[in-house]
N, C-alpha and C positions, 0 to 999 in steps of 0.2 A: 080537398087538398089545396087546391089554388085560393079559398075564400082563406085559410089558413095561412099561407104565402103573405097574401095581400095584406094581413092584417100584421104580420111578423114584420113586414116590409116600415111598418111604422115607426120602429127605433132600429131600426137594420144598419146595421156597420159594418165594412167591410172584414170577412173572415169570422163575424160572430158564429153565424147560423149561416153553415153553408143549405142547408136543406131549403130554408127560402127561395134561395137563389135554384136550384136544383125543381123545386117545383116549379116555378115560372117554365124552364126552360123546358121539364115535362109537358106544359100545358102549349108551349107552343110545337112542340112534337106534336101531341096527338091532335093539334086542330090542323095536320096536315092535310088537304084531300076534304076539308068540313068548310066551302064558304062562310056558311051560317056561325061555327065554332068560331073559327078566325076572325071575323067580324068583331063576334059581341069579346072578344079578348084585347082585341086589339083597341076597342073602346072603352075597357076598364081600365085597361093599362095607361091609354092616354091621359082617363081620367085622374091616377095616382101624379101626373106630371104637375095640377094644379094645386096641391096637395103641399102639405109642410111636412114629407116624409122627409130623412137626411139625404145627403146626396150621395150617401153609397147606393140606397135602395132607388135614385130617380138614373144611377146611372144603370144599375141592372136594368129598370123597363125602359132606355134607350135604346141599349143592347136586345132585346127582347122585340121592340120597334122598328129596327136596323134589319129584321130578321123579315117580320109580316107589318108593316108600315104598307098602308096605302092612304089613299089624299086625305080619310079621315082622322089620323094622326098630326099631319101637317102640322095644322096652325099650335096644336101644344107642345110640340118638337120647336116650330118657332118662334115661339115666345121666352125661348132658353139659349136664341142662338147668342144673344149679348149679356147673357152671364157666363162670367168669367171662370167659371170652375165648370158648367155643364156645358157649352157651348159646343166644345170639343167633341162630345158623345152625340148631342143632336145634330151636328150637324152631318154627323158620318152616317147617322140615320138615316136624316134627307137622301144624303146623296146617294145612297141604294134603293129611295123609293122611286116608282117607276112613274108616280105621278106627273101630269105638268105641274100641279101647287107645290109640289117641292121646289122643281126650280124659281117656282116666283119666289117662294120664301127664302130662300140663297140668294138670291138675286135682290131682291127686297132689303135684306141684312146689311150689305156690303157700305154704303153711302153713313150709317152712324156707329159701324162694327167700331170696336179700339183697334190699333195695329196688330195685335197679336192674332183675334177673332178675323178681324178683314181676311189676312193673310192666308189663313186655313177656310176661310170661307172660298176665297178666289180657287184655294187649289182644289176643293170638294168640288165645283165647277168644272173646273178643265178633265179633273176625274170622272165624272158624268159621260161627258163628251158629249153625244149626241142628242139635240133637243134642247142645248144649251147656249140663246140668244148670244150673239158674239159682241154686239156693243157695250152692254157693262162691262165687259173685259177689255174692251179697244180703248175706254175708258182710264182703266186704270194704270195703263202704259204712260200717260201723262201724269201720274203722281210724282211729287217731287221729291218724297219718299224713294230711295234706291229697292230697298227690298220690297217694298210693293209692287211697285213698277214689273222689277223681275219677276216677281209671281204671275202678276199678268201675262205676261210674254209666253212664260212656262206652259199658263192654261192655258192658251191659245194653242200652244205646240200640240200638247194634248189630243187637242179636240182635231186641228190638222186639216180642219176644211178651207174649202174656196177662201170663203169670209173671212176664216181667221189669219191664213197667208195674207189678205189684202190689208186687213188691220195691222198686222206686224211688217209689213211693206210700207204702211203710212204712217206709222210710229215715226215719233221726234229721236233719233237713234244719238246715242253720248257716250263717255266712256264708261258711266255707267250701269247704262243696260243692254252694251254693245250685246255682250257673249251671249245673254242672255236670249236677247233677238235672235241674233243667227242660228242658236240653239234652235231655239222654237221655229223658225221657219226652214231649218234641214226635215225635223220631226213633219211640217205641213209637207213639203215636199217628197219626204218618204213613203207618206203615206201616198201623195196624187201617184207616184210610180207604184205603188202595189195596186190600186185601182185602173191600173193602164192608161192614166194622163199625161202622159211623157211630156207633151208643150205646155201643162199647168207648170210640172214639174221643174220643166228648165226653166221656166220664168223665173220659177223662186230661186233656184240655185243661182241662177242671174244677179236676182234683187242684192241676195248675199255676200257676193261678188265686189256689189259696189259698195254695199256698205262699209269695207273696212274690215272685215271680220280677223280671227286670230290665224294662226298659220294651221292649225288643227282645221278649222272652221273652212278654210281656206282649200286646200284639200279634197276635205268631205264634199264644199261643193262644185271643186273641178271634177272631180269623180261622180257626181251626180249630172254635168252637165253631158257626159260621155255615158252613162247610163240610160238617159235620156234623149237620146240624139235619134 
């Protein structure tokens, strides 16, 4: 049934042949509970990504990869994150696999992505959270790009650690990517008070304080500095 799949998957369109699509996703059912099954599928599947199949059928084994993705997917999931039509698909991949080569491959992407790719690449990152180096992201707080910049900020918020509160503390803050900051560092601060860091906490509420933030912004972090007390 699956060698049938793989072979239909060759002129596959989207909505042609739903059955295609239906056996893949049988075949990742039943290697539930099967190391060995999941393995050697997840290594065919990888292998269709190098493949001149269309891109309806490279995005179903994205989708398929997204599901049982480990570090031996990576690098054919990465090789797709700067194409401009798949990119989107692998990289939501990545960002569910539990590897650390995912995150280098995201991480890796970001410095030749186009604007669009970069952008969603930064936020799969911040979405990861955890085990996601905070310097390529402190990084891109300095793009002179406005919506870049804010994306950054954003992941940072995300992720909500030590690191990334000190990176959004050190950030060159403008009208630009004022909201954006203080966003992201209420979200770092939320988080130190739900892990019981009340003096991490009011620091950042602090930082936010001076920065200027909006009258919203403003607020949230007198309320957080009384939270934290």
């Amino acid at each position: 049934m699956l060698d049938q799949a793989l072979e239909s998957l060759k002129i596959y369109e989207w909505g042609v042949d739903p059955k295609a699509v239906k056996s893949i996703q049988d075949a990742v059912v039943a290697s539930h509970g099967d190391a060995a099954a999941r393995k050697k599928l997840e290594s065919t599947l990888a292998d269709v990504l190098s493949t001149d199949v269309p891109r309806a059928a490279k995005d179903i084994v994205c989708r398929a990869l997204k599901t049982i993705g480990t570090a031996h997917s990576v690098p054919a999931l990465a090789k797709l994150l700067h194409d401009e039509e798949l990119s989107h698909m692998a990289r939501h991949a990545l960002q569910t696999n539990d590897a650390p080569e995912a995150v280098k491959a995201l991480v890796g992407a970001i410095d030749k992505a186009s604007k669009k790719i970069k952008i969603g690449i930064i936020s799969s990152l911040g979405a990861r959270g955890t085990g996601v180096p905070v310097a390529p992201l402190a990084k891109t707080l300095t793009d002179k790009d406005a919506e870049i910049s804010t994306a950054g900020a954003l992941a940072l918020g995300a992720i909500g650690s030590t690191d990334a509160a000190k990176a959004l503390g050190s950030a060159k803050v403008n009208d630009t990517n004022r909201i954006a900051v203080c966003d992201a560092m209420l979200h770092c601060a939320e988080n130190m008070l739900a892990h019981g860091k009340k003096a991490d906490a009011k620091a950042i509420y602090g930082t936010v304080l001076k920065i200027g933030p909006t009258k919203a912004a403003k607020i949230a972090a007198d309320l957080g500095v009384k939270a934290s007390a």
